[in-house]
N, C-alpha and C positions, 0 to 999 in steps of 0.2 A: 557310801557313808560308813564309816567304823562307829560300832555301837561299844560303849565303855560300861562300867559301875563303878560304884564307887562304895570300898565298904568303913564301914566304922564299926569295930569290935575289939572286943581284950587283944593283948595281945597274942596270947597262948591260943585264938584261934584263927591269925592271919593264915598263918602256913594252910591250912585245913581250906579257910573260904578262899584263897588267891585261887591255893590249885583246883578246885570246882567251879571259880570263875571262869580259865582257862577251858577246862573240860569244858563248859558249857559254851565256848564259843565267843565269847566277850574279845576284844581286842585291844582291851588296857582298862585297868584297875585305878583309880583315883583314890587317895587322900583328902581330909581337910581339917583343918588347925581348930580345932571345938575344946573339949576337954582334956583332949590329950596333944602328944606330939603328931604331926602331918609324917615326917621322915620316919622312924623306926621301923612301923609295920611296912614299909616298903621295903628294907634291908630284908626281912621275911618273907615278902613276897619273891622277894628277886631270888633266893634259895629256896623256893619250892614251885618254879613257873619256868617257862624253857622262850614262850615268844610276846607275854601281856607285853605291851608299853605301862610305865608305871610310872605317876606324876603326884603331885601334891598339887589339890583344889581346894583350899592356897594353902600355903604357908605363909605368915606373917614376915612380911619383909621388914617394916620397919620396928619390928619387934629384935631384929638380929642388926647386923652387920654386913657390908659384902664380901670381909674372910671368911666369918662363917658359912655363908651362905653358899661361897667359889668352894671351901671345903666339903662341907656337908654333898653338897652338887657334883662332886668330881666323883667322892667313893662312891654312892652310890651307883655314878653312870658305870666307874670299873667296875665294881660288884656286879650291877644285873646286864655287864658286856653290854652295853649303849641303848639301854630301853628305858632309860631315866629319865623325867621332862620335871624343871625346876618351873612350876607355879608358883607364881607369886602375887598378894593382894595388898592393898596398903590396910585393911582396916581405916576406922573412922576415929577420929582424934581422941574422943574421950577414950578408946580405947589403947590409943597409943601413951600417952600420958598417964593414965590413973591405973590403968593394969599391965601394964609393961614399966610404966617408965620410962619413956623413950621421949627422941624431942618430936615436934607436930611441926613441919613448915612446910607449904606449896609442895603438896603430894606427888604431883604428875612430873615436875622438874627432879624433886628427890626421887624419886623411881626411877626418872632416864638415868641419873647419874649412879645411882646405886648399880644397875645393870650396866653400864658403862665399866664401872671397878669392878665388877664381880668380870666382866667379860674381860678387862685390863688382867688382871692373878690369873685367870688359864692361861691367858699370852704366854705372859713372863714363865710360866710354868713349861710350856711344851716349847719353848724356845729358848728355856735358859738364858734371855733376854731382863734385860733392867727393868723392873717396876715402876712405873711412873706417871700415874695417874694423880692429876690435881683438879677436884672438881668442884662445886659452889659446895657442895654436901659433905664428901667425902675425899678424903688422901690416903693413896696408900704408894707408900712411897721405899717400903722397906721391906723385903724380900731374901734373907741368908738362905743357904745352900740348905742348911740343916732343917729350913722349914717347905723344901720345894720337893712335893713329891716327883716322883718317877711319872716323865712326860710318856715312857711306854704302857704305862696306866690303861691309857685310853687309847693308845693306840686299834686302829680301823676305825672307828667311828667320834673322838675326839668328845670335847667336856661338850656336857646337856643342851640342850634345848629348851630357851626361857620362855615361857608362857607367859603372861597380863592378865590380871581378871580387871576390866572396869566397868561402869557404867557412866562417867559423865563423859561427855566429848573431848575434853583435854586430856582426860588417863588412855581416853581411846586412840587419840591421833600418837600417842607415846606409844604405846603398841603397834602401831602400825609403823614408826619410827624404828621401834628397836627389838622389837620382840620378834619372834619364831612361832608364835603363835598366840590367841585370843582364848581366854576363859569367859564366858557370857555369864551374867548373874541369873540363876534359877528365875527372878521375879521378872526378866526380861517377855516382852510380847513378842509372837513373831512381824507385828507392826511396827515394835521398837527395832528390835533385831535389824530389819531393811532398812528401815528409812530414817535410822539414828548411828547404830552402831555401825553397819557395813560402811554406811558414808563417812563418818569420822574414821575408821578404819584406812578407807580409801586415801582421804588427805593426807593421813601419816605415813603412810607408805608411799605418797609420791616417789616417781623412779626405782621403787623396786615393787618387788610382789604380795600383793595383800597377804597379810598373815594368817591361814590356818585357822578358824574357829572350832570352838565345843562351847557345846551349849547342854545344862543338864535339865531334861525340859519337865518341870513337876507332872507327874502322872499320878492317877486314882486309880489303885488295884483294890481286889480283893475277888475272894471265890465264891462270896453273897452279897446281899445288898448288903446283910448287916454290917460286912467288914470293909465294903464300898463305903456306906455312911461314915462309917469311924474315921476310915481314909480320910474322907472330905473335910470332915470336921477338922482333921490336923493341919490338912491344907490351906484351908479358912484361914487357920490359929499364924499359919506362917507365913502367908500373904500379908497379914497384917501387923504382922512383928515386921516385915520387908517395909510393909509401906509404910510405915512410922518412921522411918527416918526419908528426911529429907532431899537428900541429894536422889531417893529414889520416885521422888513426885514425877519427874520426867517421864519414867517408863508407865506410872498409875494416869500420864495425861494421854498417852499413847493410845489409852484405850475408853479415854473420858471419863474417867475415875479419878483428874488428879485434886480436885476440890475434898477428895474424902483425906490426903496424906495430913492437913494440921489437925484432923481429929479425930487419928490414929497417933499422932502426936502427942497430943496432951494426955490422951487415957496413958500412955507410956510413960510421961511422966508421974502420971497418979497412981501409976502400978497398977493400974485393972484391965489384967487383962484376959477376963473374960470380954469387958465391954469390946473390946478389940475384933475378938473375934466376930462376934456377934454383930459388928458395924461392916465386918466384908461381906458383901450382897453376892447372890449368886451368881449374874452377870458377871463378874471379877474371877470369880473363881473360872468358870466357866473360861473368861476370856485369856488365866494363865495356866490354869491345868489340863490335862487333856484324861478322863474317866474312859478308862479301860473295861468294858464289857467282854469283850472278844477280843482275843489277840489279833488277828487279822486285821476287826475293825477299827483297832487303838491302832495298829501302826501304820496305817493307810492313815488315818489322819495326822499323827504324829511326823510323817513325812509329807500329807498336803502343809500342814504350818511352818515344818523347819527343813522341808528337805534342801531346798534352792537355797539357803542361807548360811549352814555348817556343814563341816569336813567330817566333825567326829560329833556327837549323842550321849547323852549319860539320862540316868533320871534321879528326879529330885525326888525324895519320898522322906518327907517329917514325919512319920510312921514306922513300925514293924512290917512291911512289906513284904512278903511273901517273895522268897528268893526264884521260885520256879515259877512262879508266875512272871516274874520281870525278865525270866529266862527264856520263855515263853515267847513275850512283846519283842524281845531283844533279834530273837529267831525271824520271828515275822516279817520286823524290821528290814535284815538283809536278806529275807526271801524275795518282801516285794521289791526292794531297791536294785536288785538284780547283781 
């Protein structure tokens, strides 16, 4: 199993923490689209790292376009010589509409077809081939010389590797369809994980080979109970920010919790959200985070939940987490995985 992080910092200190993720053994760095940009600190990591894989966990697809997205995705796979992975998520409506802007229609079809034209523009690109993609979503049908980079760009390892992040069974069998790989959402169980996601997985990939999972699995650190408490508390706070929205009642049934998703709901609506927190039971917590005591015995367990399920590992920490200590887990990890 390859174990990842994932960092989120200014940018004046990506260079600094990529190349100490590396030092420390990580085997890919992640991104993901919160208050800042997913791509930039990548362009930084890729000039100060020699072997991370380095992806965005996600970037907003339907926040862009698939020129964008085929552009954005090409320089960086030239720049960091082919350790680039284009993650991509759809986000949730109200999000697409009222803070992007952007239009809202049947997600898991707009995703195939976006990845379809984003995968149509490398064609055209490395073949100097006609552009010609017509799809329910998207057209892209125009392509001049003066806008086609240099297909020796990417030459030895060719444009990225598109990752999916979903959680319902229609985004997922689309992933298995056309992706290169699977992003698992933090709030997933490893009960969901099996007996939800790998199976829709499976269907989508009929006749070729299941995609690739990563899965960032929330974990509870700290170097006393005090900063274990703390942990937990933030875990709580983000299990129930997760489970307030609906489309994720599936994975909160997965473990008999989904009766608690409309009333995580409404306090969201009402803005309280302390009550929020406060309404995640320990049971819940327990049955998505995995509390780190000992590095040995956090990743023994962290591999009895996810080992048989994912390719690649990251961890979810809605906290200040202590960099060495996840460096620590991370070690353990592929010590016991051999």
């Amino acid at each position: 199993m390859l174990v990842d992080t994932t960092l989120t910092c200014p940018l004046g200190e990506m260079p600094a923490r990529a190349a100490a993720a590396e030092e420390s053994g990580y085997d890919g760095v992640w991104t993901f689209e919160g208050a800042h940009d997913p791509f930039l600190p990548l362009l930084l990591a890729a000039e100060h790292t020699e072997t991370l894989t380095l992806g965005t966990s996600i970037a907003v697809a339907f926040g862009r376009n698939p020129l964008l997205l085929a552009t954005m995705g090409w320089d960086l796979q030239a720049y960091s010589r082919g350790r680039f992975v284009l993650g991509l998520g759809t986000q949730i409506r109200p999000h697409i509409e009222r803070r992007y802007s952007m239009p809202w229609s049947h997600p898991a079809d707009r995703m195939r077809d976006l990845v379809t034209a984003a995968r149509a523009i490398w064609d055209s690109w490395l073949t100097g081939g006609r552009l010609d993609h017509r799809g329910e979503f998207y057209t892209q049908t125009l392509m001049p010389p003066l806008f086609r980079p240099e297909a020796g760009d990417v030459d030895g390892f060719g444009p990225p590797p598109v990752w999916l992040a979903g959680v319902g069974p229609r985004m997922t069998r689309v992933a298995g369809e056309v992706a290169d790989g699977f992003l698992s959402h933090p709030l997933a169980t490893p009960e969901f994980l099996r007996n939800t996601t790998l199976v829709a997985l499976d269907d989508g990939a009929a006749g070729r080979s299941r995609p690739a999972v990563h899965h960032s699995a929330m974990v509870i650190v700290g170097r006393d109970n005090t900063e274990r408490s703390a942990a937990r508390a933030a875990v709580r706070a983000q299990i129930g920010f997760y489970g307030s929205t609906p489309a994720y009642r599936r994975v909160l049934d997965s473990v008999g919790f989904g009766d608690l998703q409309p009333r995580l709901r409404e306090l969201t609506r009402d803005g309280d959200w302390q009550s929020i927190a406060r309404l995640v039971p320990d049971d819940l917590v327990d049955a998505v985070a995995v509390t780190v005591d000992d590095p040995a015995d956090g990743a023994a367990e962290v591999l009895r939940r996810y080992g048989s399920s994912v390719d690649r590992l990251g961890f979810n920490t809605p906290y200040r987490a202590d960099p060495e200590l996840l460096a620590d887990l991370a070690r353990e990890i592929r010590r016991v995985d051999g």
